[in-house]
N, C-alpha and C positions, 0 to 999 in steps of 0.2 A: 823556505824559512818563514816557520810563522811568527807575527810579533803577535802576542797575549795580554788583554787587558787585564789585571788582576783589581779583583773586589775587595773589599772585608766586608764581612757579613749586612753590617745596618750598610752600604753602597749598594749592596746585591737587591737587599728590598728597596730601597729606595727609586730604583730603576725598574722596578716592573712597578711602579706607583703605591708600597706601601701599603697594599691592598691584604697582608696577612695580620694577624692580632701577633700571630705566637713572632715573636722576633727572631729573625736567622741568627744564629752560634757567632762569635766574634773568634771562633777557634778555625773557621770553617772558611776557608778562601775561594772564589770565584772566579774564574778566567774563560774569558771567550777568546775566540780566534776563527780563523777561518784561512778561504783562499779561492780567489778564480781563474779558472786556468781558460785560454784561450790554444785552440789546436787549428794545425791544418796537414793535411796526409794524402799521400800520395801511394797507389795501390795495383797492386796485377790483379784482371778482372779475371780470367778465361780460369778454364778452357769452356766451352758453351756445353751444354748439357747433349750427352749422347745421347740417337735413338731410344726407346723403350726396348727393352728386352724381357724376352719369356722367360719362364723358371726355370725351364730346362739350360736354356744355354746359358745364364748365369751360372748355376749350379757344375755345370762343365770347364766353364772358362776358371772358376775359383779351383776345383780339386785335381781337374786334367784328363778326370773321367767322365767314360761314353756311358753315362747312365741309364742308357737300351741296352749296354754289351752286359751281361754279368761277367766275363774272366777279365772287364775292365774295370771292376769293383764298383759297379753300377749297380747292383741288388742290395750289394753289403752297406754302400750308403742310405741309400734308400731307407734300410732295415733299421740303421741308424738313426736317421732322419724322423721315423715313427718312435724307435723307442726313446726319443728326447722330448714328444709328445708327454705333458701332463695328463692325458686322458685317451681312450679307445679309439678315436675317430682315426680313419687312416690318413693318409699326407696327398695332398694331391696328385693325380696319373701324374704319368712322366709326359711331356708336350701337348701339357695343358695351355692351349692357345691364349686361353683367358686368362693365365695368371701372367699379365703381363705390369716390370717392371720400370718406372724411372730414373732415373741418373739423377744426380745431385750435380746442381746449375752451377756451381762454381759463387764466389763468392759476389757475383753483379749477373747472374741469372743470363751467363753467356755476351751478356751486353757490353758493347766497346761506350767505355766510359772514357775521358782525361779529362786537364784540370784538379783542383784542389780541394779535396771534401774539408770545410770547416765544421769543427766544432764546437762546445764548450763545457764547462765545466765547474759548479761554483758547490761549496759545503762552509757553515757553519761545525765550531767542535766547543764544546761548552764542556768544563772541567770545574770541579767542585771537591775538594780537599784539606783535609786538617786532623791536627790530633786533639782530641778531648783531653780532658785537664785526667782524667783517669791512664792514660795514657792510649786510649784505643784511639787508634788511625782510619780515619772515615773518606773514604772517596766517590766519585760520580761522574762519570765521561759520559759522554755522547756525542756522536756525528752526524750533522744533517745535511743531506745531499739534498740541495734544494732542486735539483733536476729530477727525484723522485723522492716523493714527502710522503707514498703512501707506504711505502714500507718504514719509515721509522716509526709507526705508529705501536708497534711492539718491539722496540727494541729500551733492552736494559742492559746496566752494567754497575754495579757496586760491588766495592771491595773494601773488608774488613782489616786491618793488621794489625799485630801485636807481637807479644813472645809468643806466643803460636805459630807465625808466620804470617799469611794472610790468604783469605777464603771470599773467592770470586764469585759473585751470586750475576747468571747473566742468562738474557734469554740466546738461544741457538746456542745450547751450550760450548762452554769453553773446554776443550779439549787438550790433555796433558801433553798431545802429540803434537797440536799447535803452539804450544807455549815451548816445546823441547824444540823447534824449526831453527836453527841457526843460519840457513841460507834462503834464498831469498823465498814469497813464498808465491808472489805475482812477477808470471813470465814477461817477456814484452808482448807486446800487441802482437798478434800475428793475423794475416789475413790467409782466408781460403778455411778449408779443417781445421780444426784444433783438437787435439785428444787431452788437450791438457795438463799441467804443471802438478805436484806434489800436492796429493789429499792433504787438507790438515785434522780434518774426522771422518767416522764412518759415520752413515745414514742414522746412528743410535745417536751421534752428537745434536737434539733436534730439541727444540722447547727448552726453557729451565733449568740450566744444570750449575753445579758448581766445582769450583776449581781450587785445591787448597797449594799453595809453595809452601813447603816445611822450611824453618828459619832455616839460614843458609849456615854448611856444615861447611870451613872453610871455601876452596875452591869449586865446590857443589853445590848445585839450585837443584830439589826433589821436589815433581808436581803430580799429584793424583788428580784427577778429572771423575764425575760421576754423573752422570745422565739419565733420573729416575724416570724419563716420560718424556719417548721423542716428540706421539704426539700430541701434547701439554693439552690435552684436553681429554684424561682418566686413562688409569693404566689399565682397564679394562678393553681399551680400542688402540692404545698406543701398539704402533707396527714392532718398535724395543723399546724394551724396557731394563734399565740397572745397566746402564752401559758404561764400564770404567775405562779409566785408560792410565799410563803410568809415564812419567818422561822424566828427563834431567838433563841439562848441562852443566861440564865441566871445564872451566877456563883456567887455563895456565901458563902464562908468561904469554907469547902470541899467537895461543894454539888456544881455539875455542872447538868443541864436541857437543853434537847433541843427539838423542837416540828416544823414541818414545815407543809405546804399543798401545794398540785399541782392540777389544774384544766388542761386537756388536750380536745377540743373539736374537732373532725374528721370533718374533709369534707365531706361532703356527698358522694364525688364523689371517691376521690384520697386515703380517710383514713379509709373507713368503712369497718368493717369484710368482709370478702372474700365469696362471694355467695358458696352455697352449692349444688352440683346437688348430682342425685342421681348416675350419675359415682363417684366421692368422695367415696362411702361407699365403693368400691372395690382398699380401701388403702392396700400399702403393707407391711403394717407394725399395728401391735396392737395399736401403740399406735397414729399411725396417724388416725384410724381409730376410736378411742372411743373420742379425739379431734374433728373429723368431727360429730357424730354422738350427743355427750353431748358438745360441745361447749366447747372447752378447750384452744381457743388461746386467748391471751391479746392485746384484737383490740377494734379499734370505741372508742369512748367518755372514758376519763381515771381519774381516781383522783388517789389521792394520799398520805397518811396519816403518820407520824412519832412522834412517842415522844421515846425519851431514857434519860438516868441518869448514870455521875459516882460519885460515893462517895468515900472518904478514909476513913476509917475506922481505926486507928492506921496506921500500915505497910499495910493494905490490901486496895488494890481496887474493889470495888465493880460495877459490870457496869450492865443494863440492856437495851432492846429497844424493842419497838413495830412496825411494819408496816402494813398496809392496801393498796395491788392496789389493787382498784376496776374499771375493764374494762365490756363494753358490753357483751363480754363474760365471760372465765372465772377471777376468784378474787384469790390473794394471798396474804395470812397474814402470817408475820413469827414474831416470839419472842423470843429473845437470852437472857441469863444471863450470867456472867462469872464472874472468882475474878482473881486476882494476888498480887504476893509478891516477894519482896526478900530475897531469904538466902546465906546469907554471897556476895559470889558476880554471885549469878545465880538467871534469871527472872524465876518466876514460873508463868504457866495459867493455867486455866480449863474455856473451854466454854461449854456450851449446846446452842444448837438451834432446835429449830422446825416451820417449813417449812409445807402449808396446800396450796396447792390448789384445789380450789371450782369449778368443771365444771358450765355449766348454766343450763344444763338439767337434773333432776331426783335427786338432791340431793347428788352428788355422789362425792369424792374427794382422791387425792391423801396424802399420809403426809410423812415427811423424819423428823426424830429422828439426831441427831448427836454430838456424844460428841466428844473434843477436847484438849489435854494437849499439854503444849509447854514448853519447857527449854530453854534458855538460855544465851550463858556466852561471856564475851571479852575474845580473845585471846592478847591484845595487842593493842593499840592505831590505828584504824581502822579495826581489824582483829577481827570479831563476829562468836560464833559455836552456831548454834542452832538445836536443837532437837523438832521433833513435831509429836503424833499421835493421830488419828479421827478414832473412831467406827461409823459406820454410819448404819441409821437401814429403810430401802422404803417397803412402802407400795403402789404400784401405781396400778390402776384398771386396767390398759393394760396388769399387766401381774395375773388375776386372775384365768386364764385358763393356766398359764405356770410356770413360777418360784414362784408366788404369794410372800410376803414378803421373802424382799433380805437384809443380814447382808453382811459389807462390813470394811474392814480394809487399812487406809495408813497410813506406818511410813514413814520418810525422817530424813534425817540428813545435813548439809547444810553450808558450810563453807563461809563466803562473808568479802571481801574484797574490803573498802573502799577508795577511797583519793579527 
């Protein structure tokens, strides 16, 4: 709970010393705020990182085939294997000694850790807003994470409204599919893998873009999204370009809906998946190596899919979502449910989510499990304590020759402090 100092205009200049001729708008109000959070967490380290394994026996342990046998569909892979090749070069022999792989250390690098990792957390959020005597509605956010101040150094956000509705001018652009998100859009913490929580854009949402809300049609909010230059530096080099997207939600009585789409088209040149040679196969790492080999990165031509739903239910919120990106390579769908409530004067959650990515080649996919409970309570009129812990359960093909299915525990606890 943040408290907000608010300005008016001639208070706004006054406090940075008065230093501009042209005088700030008295239409135009001010507000900072912020907040620092202090954490400490507690985490499952393991499992320690398996031996190195050759290409061969990874490549056996993931499909089940004896890639020497051909009636064991050892050629037919293989054959596979080259024609996923962007270029002529062949794919490595079969028990190629040298292409030998690493396992992924686990989230403490196999290391027996205990005790309490702290840590912290502090952001300024500066807000600036009003309506001109014409009637047009002028506003200005921004959030600064003072634990990393170099990336605000490009960040923007201004929004225009009227009888028009209003039209979001922001850098990384804003996305019709993010604004349609009705459940939540940040998972909890999870330690170990992550395959990650519900895209809110495609790779086209990048640099510059803007976001119009068409005035609201009763129970109906329509947002168009357009992304002329992912990369805001000439659409001659940008990877896409003209990336739209469309969303809406619709609220009614305790039933809120939300459903968006994104189309991202690559460049031929600057945006298409990354050629593959046959040096590639000699990754040093499993799981860069079954990425190269089955196509597992989110590149080239992209869409983008969502619908979710909250309800209340008496005291209970009921929330659910779906997503779909589908890229030239690999695809990721995930699907979350969760509920909450309150007792007496503490929030309670429980999420589930599941997390699938679909490589390109051979049918073959990753999935991550992960459940979720959070508590909590006010200390006092900006002072919040919350509690939160995620079992999380990976299956990833990279590691079917080393850790193979990995359980994973983080709690945290979290004191933050508003004004």
């Amino acid at each position: 709970m943040d408290k907000k100092i608010l300005l008016g205009g001639a208070a706004a200049l006054l406090l940075v010393g008065n230093m501009y001729a042209t005088p700030a708008s008295a239409s135009i109000e001010l507000s900072l705020g912020g907040e620092a959070k202090l954490t400490g967490a507690m985490s499952e380290c393991g499992p320690a990182a398996a031996a190195a394994t050759d290409g061969e026996s990874l490549m056996e342990a993931i499909t089940g085939d004896d890639l020497t046998d051909a009636d064991d569909g050892g050629e037919e892979f293989l054959a596979a294997v080259k024609t996923n090749l962007n270029t002529t070069a062949a794919a490595p022999a079969v028990g190629d000694e040298h292409n030998a792989q690493t396992h992924a250390a686990g989230p403490c690098a196999g290391a027996d850790r205990s005790g309490i990792d702290w840590g912290f957390g502090k952001e300024i959020t500066i807000d600036a807003a009003g309506t001109l005597a014409n009637g047009l509605e002028v506003s200005f956010s921004d959030k600064i994470d003072l634990t990393d101040t170099d990336k605000e150094e490009g960040s923007f956000d201004l929004t225009l409204g009227g009888a028009f509705g209003s039209l979001q001018f922001k850098d990384g652009a804003p996305s019709a599919v993010d604004a349609a998100m009705v459940t939540g859009k940040k998972d909890h913490d999870v330690n170990g893998p992550n395959l990650g929580f519900h895209d809110t854009e495609t790779s086209g949402s990048a640099g510059m873009g803007i976001l119009w809300n068409a005035p609201s049609m009763g129970d109906l909010d329509l947002y168009v999204g357009w992304a002329p230059n992912s990369g805001g530096d000439g659409l001659d080099t940008a990877a896409y370009e003209n990336t739209f997207s469309i969303g809406a939600v619709m609220s009614v009585s305790s039933l809120e809906i939300g459903a968006g789409y994104e189309a991202a088209s690559a460049d031929a040149t600057n945006g298409a998946c990354a050629e593959v040679v046959a040096d590639d196969y000699h990754a040093g790492t499993t799981q860069a190596l079954v990425d190269h080999i089955f196509g597992g990165d989110y590149c080239g031509d992209q869409t983008l899919m969502y619908i979710g739903a909250n309800m209340d239910a008496g005291t209970i919120g009921i929330s659910a979502g779906y997503s779909v990106l589908d890229t030239d390579e690999a695809d990721k769908t995930v699907m979350n449910i969760g509920a909450s409530t309150t007792v007496s004067d503490i929030d309670v959650s429980i999420d589930y989510r599941q997390t699938t990515k679909d490589y390109e080649l051979d049918s073959q996919e990753d999935t991550q499990n992960v459940i979720a409970v959070g508590l909590g309570t006010s200390l006092g009129d900006g002072v919040d304590l919350g509690l939160s812990f995620s079992t999380s359960e990976a299956d990833l093909i990279s590691e079917a020759a080393g850790a193979g299915t990995t359980n994973y525990y983080f709690a945290e606890a979290s004191l933050t402090v508003g004004f």
